[in-house]
C-alpha positions in Angstrom: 57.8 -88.0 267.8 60.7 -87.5 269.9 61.7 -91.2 269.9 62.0 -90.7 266.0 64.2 -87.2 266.0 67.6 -89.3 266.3 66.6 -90.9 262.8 65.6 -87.8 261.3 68.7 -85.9 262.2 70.7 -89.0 260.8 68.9 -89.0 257.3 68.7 -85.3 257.6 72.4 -84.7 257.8 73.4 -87.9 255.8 70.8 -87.3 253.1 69.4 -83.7 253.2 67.9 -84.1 249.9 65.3 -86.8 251.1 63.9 -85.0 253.5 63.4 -82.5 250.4 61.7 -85.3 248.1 59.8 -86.1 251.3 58.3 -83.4 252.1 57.3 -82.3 248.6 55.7 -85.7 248.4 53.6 -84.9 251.0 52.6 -81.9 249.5 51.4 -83.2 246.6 49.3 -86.3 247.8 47.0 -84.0 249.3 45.4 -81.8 246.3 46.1 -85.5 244.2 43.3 -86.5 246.0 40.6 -84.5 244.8 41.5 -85.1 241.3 42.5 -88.8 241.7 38.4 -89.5 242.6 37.1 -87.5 239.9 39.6 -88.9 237.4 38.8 -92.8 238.5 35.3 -92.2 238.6 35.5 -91.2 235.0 37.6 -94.1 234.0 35.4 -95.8 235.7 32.2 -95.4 234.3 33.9 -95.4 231.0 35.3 -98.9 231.9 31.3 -100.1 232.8 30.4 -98.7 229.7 32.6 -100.7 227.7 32.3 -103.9 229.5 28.2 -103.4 229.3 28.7 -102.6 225.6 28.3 -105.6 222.3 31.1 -104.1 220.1 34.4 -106.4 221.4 36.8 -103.5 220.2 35.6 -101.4 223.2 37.2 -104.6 225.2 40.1 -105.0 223.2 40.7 -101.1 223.5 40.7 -101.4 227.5 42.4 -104.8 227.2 45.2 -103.3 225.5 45.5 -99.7 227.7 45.4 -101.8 230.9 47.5 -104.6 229.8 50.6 -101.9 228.4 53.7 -101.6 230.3 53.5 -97.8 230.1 50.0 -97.7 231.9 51.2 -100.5 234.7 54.2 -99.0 235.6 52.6 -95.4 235.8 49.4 -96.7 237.8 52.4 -99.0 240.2 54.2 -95.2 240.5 51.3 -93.2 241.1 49.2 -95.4 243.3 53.1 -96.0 245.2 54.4 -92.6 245.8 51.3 -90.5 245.7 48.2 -92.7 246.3 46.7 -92.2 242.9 44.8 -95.4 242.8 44.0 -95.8 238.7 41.8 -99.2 237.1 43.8 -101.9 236.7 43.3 -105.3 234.2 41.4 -107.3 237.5 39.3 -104.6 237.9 38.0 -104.9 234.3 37.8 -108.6 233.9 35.4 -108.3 237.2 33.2 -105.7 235.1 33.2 -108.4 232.3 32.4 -111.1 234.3 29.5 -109.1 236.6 28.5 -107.8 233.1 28.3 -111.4 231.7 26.3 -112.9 234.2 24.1 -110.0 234.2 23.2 -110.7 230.6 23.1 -114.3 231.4 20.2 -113.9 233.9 18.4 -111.9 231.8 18.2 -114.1 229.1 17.2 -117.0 231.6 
């Protein structure tokens, strides 16, 4: 650590308030973490359930949340800054596919 101190007195005095934004991001990741499991299990299982599902709104629904700007940019910030890792569109096209060739074997 000490061969970092010269740094951290530069940005310190330069830039006081990022050691601020720093530090308070640290402070958040950590009780983020508990809820970021919970909350991606949920999504989750709700994304399995959709993707196992015959009604093609449930996909289009999904489609359409994990395709919007709004829901990228927010997953790209949280997953950035505090680690939040949230479903993206890749991860729901692999449920469709697993879930397709599931339903394929069956029928076989």
């Amino acid at each position: 650590m000490n061969s970092l101190q010269p740094i951290a007195d530069l940005l310190a005095g330069k830039y006081p308030w990022l050691i601020t934004v720093l530090a308070v991001i640290g402070a958040i990741r950590v009780p983020l973490k508990f809820f970021s499991e919970g909350i991606q299990a949920r999504m989750t299982a709700r994304m399995v359930a959709a993707a196992a599902s015959c009604d093609p709104q449930d996909d289009r629904d999904w489609d359409s949340l994990l395709t919007a700007p709004v829901y990228r940019i927010t997953a790209f910030v949280l997953d950035l800054v505090f680690s939040f890792k949230l479903p993206v569109h890749a991860d729901f096209l692999r449920l469709q596919n697993q879930t397709a060739d599931a339903k394929m074997k069956m029928n076989l």
